[in-house]
N, C-alpha and C positions, 0 to 999 in steps of 0.2 A: 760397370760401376757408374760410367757416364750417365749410363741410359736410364736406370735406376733412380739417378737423382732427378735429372728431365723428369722421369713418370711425375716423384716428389711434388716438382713443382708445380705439373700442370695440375695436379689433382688439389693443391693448394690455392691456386687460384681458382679454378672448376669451384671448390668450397665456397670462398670470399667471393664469388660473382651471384651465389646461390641467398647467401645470406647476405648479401646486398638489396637484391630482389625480394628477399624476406622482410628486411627492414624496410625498403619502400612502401609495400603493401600493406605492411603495421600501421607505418603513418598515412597510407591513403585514407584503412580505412578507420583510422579517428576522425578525420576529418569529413567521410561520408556522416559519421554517427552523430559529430556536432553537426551536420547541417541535415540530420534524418534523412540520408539518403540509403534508406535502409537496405535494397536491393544490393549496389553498388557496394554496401559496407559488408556486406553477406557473402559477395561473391571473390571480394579482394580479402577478409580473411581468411576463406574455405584456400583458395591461390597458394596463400603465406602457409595455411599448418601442409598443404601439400609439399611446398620447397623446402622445409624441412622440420619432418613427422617427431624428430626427436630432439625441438627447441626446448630449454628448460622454461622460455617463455610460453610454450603454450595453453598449459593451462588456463592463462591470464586470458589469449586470446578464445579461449572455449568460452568463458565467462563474457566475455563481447559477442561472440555468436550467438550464444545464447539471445542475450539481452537482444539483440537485431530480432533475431527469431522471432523471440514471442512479441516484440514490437508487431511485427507483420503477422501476427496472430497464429505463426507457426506453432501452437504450446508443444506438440507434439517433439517435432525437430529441436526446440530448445529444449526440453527436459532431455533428449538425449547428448544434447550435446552437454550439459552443465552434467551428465552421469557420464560422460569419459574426461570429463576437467575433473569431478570428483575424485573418480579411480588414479588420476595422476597424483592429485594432492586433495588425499581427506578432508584434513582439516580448515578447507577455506572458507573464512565467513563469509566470502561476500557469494565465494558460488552456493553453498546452502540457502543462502537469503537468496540467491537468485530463483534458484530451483524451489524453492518454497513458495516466492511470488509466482510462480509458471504452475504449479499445483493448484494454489489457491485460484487462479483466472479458470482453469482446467475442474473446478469442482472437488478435486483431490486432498481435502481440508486433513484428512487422517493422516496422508503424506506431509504434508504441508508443515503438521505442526511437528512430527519427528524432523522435520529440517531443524524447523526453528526450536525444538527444544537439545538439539544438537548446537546449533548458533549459540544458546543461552549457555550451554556446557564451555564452549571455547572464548567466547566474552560476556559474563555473567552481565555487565552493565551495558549490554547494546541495547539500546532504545526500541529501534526496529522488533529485533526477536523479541524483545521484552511486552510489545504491543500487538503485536499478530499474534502472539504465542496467546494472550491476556485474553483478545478479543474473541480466539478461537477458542477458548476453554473456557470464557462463558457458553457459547452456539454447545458445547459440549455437556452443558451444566456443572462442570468443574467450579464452582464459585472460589471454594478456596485457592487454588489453582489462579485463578486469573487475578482475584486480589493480593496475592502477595507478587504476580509481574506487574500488576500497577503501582505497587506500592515501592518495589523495587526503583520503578523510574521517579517517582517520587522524592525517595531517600536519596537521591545524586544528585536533582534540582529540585526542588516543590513546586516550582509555577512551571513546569514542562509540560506542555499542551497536550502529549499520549497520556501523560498521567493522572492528570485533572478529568481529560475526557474518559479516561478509560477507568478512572473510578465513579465517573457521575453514572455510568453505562450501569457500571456492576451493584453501585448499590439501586438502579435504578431496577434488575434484575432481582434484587434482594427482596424488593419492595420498600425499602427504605426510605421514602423517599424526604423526606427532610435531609439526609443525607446528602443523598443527590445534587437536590438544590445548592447546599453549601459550594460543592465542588464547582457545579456548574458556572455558579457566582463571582468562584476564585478565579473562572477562563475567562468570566465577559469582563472582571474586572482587567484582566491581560488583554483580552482582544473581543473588538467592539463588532462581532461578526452576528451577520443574519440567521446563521444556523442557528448559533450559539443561544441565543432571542429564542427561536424554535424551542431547542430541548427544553430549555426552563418553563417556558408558557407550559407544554404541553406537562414537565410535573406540575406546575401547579394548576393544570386541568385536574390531575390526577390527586391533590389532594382537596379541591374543590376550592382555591383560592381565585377565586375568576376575577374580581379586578386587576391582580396582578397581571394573570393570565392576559388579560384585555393590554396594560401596559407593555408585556413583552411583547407583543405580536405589533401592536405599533411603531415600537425603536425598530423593530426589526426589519418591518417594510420601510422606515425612514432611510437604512441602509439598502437594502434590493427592494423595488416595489415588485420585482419579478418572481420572488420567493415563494412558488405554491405553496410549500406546506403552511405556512403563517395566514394564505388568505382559506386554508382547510380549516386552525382550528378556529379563525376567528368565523367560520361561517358554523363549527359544530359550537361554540361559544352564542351564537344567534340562534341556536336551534335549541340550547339548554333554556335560553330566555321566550322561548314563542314565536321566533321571528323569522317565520318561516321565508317570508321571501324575501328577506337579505340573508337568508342563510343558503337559500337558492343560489344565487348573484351570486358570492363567493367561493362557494362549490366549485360553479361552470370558471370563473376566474383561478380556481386550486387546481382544475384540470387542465384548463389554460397554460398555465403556467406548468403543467409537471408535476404536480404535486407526486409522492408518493400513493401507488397503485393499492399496495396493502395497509395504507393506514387510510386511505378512503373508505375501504371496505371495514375496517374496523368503527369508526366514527360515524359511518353512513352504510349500516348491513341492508 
């Protein structure tokens, strides 16, 4: 009976020394991942789910491996590890969102968006699924589809930055573009950004308002002069008017700078 209970106890503390060691390693590795020490945060939670395999915390911790993972470019090793945090617990939004963003980096857009239209089943007003799901199901020609996830993010705030952009996107897709405009209008009036300056100029490249055009590519380099695509349309904006060599100049300054590869090739075939 004596001995019985000795086992008892040693096997009790053997427990409590094991998941002591567990919880260290939890907290190490938060604090590898606030300071992106992603290696070191990779290796002390793989440590933790080994000491022990059937913590109801795990999950959570698959959901941090992951994220480590595809940080270091592992997509592979994170999507499976966010597919044995799922098998524990289906319904997690954030592991779906995870593993959605590890598809999407991975090319996997068909996978991606059954995460996220899974996401949108479990919190109909998540921002996130509501904009990847939006963005992907226009690339999918979904129009409908992607306008009511915008319009969704919309109807919980109206000046929410996914949903302004993510309608200017989609009636810009429609062809709409007076549309477009508005939306875009309603974000720079939110936020005084260089992109922001971009999309609008280039609708209204698109609906042949070139003064405008000429105004937004100016605020927008007042904000970044580093901005290539602003110094692309203001150089296909030189090229609409004959001017050929400031329209050169600006080019070599949009490639300078970065400009976007496929809209060179569109504006400059």
């Amino acid at each position: 009976m004596i001995r019985n209970l000795l086992l008892v106890i040693l096997c009790l503390s053997a427990m409590s020394v094991s998941a002591k060691d567990y919880y260290e390693r939890v907290d190490s590795a938060d604090i590898y991942i606030a300071r992106q020490r992603w290696e070191d945060a990779e290796r002390t939670l793989k440590e933790a789910l080994r000491l022990e395999p059937g913590n109801i915390l795990n999950s959570m911790l698959l959901s941090n491996l992951g994220y480590v993972q595809h940080s270091q470019g592992k997509l592979d090793e994170a999507i499976e590890s966010y597919n044995i945090g799922l098998a524990m617990t289906p319904n997690s939004l954030i592991l779906k969102k995870h593993r959605a963003n590890a598809y999407i980096d991975a090319g996997m857009t068909d996978e991606a968006y059954e995460d996220l239209a899974d996401g949108i089943k479990i919190d109909p007003n998540d921002i996130e699924c509501r904009n990847k799901h939006g963005l992907i199901a226009l690339a999918k020609g979904e129009l409908d589809v992607a306008k009511a996830d915008f319009e969704t993010i919309l109807k919980n705030d109206a000046s929410t930055t996914e949903g302004l952009l993510g309608m200017t996107i989609w009636a810009d897709y429609s062809g709409d573009y007076p549309t477009a405009i508005e939306y875009i209008t309603q974000l720079i009036d939110k936020e005084h950004r260089a992109e922001n300056y971009f999309t609008r100029a280039l609708l209204y490249v698109k609906t042949n308002n070139l003064p405008a055009a000429d105004d937004d590519v100016r605020e927008g380099l007042k904000i970044d002069n580093r901005y290539g695509d602003l110094y692309l349309i203001r150089a296909y904006l030189h090229k609409l008017r004959y001017r050929n060599e400031e329209a050169e100049i600006d080019k070599k300054l949009a490639i300078e700078y970065n400009a976007d590869a496929q809209l060179i090739q569109q504006l400059f075939p």
